[in-house]
N, CA, C and O atoms as a DFTB+ gen file, in Angstrom:
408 C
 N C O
     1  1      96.587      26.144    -122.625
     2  2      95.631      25.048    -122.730
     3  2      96.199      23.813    -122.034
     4  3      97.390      23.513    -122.112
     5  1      95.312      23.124    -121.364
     6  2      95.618      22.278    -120.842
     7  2      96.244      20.905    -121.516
     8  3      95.913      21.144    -122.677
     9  1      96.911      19.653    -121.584
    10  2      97.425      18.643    -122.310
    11  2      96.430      17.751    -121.889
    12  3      95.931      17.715    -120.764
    13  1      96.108      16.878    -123.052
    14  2      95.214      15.923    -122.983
    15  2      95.284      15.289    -122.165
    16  3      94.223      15.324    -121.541
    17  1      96.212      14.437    -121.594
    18  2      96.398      13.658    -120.230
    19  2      95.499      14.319    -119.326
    20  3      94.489      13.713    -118.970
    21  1      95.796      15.824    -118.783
    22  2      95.242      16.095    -117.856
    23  2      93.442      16.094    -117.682
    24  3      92.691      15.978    -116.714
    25  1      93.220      16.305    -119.305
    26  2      91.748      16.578    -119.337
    27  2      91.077      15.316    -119.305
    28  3      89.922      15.296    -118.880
    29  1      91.638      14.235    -119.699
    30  2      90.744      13.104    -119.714
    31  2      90.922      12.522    -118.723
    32  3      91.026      11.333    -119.024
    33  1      91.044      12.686    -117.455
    34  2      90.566      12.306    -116.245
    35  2      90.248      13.526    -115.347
    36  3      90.607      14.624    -115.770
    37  1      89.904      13.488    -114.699
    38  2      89.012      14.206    -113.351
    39  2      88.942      14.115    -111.972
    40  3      88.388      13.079    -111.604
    41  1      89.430      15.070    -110.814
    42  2      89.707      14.283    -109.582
    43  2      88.288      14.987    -108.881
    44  3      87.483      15.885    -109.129
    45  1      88.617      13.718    -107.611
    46  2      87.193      14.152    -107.297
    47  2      87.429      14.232    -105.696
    48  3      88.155      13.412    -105.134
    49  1      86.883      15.091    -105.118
    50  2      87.838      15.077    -104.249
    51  2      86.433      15.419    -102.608
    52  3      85.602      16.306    -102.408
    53  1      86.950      13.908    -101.654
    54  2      85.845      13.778    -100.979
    55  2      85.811      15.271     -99.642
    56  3      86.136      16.447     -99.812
    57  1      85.293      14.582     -98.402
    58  2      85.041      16.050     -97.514
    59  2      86.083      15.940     -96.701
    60  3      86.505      16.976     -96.187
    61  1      86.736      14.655     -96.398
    62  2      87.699      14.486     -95.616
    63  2      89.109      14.304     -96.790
    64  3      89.942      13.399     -96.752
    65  1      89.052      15.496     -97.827
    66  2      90.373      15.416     -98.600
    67  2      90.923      14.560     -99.426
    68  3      91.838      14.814    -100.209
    69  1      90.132      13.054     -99.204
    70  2      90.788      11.880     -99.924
    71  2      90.263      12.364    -101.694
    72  3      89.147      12.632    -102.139
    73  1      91.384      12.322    -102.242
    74  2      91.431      12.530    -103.667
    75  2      91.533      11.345    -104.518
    76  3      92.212      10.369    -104.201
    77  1      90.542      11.472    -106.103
    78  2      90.053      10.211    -106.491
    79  2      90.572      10.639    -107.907
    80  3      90.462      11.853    -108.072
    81  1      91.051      10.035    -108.860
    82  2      91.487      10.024    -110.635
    83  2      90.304       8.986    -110.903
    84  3      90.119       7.812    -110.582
    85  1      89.488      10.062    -111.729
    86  2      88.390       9.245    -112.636
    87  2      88.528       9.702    -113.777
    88  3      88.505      10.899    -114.061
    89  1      88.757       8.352    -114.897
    90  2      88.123       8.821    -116.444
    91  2      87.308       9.815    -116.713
    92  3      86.122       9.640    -116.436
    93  1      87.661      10.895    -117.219
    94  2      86.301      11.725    -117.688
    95  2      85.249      11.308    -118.394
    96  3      84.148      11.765    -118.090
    97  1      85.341      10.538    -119.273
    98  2      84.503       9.614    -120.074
    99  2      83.546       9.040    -118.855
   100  3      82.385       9.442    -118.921
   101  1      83.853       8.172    -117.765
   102  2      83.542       7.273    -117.065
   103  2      82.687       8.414    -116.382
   104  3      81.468       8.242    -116.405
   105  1      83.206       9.635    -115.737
   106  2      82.671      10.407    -115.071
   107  2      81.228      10.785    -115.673
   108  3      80.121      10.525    -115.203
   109  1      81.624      11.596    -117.055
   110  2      80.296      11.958    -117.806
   111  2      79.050      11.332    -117.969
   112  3      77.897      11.729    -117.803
   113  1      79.739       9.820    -118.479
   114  2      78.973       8.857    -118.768
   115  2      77.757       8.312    -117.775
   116  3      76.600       8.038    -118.094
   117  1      78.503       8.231    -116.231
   118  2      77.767       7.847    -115.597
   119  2      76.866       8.363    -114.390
   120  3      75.891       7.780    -113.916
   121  1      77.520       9.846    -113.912
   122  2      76.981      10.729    -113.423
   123  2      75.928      11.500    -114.309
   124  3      76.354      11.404    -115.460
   125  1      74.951      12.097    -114.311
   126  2      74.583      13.486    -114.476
   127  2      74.824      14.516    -113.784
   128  3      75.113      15.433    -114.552
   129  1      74.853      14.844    -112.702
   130  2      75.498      15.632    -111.907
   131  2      76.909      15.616    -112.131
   132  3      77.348      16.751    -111.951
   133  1      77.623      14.965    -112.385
   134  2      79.175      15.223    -112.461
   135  2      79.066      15.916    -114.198
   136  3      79.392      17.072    -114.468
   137  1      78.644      15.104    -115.014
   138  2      78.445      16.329    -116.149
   139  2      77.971      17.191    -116.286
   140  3      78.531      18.074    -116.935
   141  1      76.847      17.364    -115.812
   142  2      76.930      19.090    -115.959
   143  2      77.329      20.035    -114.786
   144  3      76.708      21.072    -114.549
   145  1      78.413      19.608    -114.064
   146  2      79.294      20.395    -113.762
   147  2      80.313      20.256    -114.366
   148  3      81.012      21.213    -114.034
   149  1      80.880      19.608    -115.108
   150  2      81.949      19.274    -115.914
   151  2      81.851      20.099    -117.585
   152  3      82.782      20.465    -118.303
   153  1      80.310      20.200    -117.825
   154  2      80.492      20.349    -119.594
   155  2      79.913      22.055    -119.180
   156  3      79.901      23.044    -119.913
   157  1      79.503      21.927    -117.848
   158  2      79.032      23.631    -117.810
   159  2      80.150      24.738    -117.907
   160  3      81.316      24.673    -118.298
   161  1      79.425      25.731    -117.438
   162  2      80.326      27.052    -116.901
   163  2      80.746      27.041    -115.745
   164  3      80.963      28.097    -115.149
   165  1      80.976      25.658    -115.105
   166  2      80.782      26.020    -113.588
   167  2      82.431      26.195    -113.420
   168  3      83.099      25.919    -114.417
   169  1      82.992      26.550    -112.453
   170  2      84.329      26.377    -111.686
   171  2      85.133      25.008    -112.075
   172  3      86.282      24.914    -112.508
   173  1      84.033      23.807    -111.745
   174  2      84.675      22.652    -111.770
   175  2      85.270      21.945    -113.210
   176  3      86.097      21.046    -113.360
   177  1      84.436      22.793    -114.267
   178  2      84.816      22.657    -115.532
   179  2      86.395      23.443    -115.702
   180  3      87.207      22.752    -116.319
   181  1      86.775      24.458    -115.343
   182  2      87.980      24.881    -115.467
   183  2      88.943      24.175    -114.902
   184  3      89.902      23.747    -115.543
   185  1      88.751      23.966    -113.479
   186  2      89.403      23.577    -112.546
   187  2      89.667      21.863    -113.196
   188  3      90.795      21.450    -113.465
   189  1      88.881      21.345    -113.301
   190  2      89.348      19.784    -113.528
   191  2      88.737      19.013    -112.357
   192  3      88.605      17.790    -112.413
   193  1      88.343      19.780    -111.230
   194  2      88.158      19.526    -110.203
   195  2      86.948      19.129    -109.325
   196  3      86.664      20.225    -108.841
   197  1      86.230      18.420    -108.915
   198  2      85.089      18.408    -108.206
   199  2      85.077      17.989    -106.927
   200  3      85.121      16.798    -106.621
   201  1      85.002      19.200    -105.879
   202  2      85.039      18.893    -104.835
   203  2      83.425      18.442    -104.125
   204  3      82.400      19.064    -104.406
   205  1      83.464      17.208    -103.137
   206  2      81.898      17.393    -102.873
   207  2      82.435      16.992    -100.969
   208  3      82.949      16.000    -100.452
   209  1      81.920      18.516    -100.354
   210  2      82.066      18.717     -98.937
   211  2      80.874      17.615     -98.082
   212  3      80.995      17.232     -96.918
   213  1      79.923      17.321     -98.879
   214  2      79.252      16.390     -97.695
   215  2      79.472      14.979     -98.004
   216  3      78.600      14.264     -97.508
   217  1      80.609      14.188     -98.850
   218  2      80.734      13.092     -98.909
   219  2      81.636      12.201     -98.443
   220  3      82.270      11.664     -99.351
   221  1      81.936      11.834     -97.295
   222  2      83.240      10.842     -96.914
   223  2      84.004      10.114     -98.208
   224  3      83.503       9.706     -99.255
   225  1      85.369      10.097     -97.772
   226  2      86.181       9.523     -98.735
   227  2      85.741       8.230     -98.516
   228  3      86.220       7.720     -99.529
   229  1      85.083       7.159     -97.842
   230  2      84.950       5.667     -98.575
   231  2      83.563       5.651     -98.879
   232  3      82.964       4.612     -98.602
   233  1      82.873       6.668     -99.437
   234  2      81.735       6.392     -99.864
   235  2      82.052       7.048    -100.948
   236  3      81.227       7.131    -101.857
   237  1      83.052       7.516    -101.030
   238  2      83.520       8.818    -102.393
   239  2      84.526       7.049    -103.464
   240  3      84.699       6.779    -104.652
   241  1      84.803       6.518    -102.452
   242  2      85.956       5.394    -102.793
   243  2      84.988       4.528    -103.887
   244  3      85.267       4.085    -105.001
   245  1      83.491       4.463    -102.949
   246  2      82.724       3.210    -103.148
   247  2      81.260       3.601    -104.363
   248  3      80.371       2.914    -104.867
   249  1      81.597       4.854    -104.422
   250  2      81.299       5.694    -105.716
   251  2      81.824       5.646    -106.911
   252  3      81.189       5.401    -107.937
   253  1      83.186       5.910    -106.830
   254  2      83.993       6.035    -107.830
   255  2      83.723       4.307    -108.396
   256  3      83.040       3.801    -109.286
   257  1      84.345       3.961    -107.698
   258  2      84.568       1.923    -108.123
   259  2      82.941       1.423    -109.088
   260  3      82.941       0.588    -109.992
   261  1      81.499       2.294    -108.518
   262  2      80.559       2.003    -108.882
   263  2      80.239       2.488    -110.564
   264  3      79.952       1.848    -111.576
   265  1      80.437       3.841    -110.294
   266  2      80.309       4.027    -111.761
   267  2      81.332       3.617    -112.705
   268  3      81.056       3.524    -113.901
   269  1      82.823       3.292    -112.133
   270  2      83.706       2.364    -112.869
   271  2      82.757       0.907    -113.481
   272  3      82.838       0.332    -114.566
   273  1      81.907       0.647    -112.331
   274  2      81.322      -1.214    -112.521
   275  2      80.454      -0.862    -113.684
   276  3      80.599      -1.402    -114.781
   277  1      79.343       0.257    -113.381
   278  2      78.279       0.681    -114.258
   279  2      78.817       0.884    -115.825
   280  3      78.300       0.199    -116.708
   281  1      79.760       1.744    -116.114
   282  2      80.118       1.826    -117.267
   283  2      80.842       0.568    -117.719
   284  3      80.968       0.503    -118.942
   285  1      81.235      -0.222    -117.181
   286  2      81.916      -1.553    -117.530
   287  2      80.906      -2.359    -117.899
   288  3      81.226      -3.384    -118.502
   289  1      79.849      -2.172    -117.706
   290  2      79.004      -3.552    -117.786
   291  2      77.400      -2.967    -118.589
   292  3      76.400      -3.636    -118.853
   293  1      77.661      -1.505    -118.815
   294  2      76.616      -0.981    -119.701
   295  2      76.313      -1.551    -120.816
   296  3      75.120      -1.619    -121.109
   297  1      77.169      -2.023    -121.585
   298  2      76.703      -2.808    -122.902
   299  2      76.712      -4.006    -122.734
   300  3      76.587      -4.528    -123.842
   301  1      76.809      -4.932    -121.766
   302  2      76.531      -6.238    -121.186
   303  2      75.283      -6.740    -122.000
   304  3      74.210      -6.139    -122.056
   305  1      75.547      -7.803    -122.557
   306  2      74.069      -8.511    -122.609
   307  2      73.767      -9.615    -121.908
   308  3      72.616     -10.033    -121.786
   309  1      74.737     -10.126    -121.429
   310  2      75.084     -11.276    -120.318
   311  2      74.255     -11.050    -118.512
   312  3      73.827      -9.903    -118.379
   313  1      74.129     -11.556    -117.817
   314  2      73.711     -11.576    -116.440
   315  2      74.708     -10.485    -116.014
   316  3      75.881     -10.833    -115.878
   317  1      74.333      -9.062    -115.764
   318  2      75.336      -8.497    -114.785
   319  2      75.797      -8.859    -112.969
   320  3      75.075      -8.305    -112.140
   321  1      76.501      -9.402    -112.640
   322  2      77.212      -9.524    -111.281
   323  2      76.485      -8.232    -110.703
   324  3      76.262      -7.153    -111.252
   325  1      76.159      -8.726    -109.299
   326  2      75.500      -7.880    -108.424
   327  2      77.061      -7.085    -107.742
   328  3      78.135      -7.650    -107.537
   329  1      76.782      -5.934    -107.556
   330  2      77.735      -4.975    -107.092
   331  2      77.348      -5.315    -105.831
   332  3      76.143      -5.362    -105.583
   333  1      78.491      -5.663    -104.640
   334  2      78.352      -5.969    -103.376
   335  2      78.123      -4.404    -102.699
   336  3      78.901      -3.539    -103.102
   337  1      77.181      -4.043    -101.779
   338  2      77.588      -3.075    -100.995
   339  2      77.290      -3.613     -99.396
   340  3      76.310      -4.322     -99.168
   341  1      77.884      -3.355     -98.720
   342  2      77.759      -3.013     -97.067
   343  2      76.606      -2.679     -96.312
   344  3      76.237      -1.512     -96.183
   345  1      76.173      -3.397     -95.938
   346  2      74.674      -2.641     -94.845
   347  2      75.319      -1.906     -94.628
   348  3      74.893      -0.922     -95.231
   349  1      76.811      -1.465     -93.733
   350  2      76.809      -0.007     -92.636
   351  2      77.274       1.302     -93.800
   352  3      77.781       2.271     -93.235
   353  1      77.190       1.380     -94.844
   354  2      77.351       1.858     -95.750
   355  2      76.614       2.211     -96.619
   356  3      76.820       3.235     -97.270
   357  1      75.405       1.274     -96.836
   358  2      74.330       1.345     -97.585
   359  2      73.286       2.711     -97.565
   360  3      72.696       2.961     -98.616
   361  1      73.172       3.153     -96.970
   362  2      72.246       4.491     -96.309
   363  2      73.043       5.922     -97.287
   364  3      72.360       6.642     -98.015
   365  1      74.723       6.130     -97.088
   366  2      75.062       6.636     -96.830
   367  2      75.618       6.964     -99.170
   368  3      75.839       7.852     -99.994
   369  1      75.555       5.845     -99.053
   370  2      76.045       5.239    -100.795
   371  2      74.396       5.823    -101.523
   372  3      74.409       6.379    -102.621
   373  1      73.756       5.718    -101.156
   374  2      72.099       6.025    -101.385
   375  2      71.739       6.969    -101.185
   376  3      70.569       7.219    -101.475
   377  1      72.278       7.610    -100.798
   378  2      72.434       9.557    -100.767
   379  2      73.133       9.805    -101.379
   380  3      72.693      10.596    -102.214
   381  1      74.339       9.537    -101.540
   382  2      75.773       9.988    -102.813
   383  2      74.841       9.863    -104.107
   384  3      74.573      10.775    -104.889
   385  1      74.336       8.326    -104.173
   386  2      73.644       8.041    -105.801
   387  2      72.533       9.233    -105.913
   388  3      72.433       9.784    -107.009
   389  1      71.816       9.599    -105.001
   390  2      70.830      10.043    -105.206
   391  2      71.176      11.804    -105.294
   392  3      70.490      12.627    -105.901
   393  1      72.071      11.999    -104.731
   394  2      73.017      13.152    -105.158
   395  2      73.596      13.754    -106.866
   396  3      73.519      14.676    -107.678
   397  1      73.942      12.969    -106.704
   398  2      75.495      12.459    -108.304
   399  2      73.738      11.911    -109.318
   400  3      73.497      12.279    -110.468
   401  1      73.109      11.303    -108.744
   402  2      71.843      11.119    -110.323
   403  2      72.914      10.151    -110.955
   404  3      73.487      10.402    -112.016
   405  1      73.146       8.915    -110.129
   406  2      73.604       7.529    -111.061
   407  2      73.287       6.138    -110.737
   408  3      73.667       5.230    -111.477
């Protein structure tokens, strides 16, 4: 069996190899797609692992950081801060979200 350390985070790992340590909590929480590959039968549930082949590592970067912001500011009752993104990036972040369901 695996040691808790290892299970409560999750790497995620983009098309060009760049590898990411996310909270599992953070992961579950804010993906649907990352949970139910995570709470399923799938591979990635054993493995720890989620590889996603059509996503560049700085949109995989600018993913990760997002659902970090999202779960940070979910119980906010205050004005949430607008998450900056990039026009040349924007297109590309909007397919990941619309991918991942966050």
């Amino acid at each position: 069996m695996r040691d808790a350390e290892a299970i409560a985070f999750v790497k995620l790992v983009s098309a060009d190899g760049h590898e990411f340590l996310m909270a599992r909590t953070v992961a579950i929480a804010s993906s649907k797609t990352i949970r139910l590959m995570l709470e399923g039968s799938f591979r990635e549930a054993q493995d720890n692992v989620i590889r996603f082949p059509d996503i560049a590592g700085y949109v995989l970067e600018r993913v990760v950081k997002y659902l970090h912001y999202k779960t940070q500011h979910s119980t906010s009752t205050s004005r949430i801060p607008e998450f900056a993104i990039e026009p040349e990036v924007a297109l590309e972040l909007l397919i990941a979200a619309k991918y991942l369901d966050c």
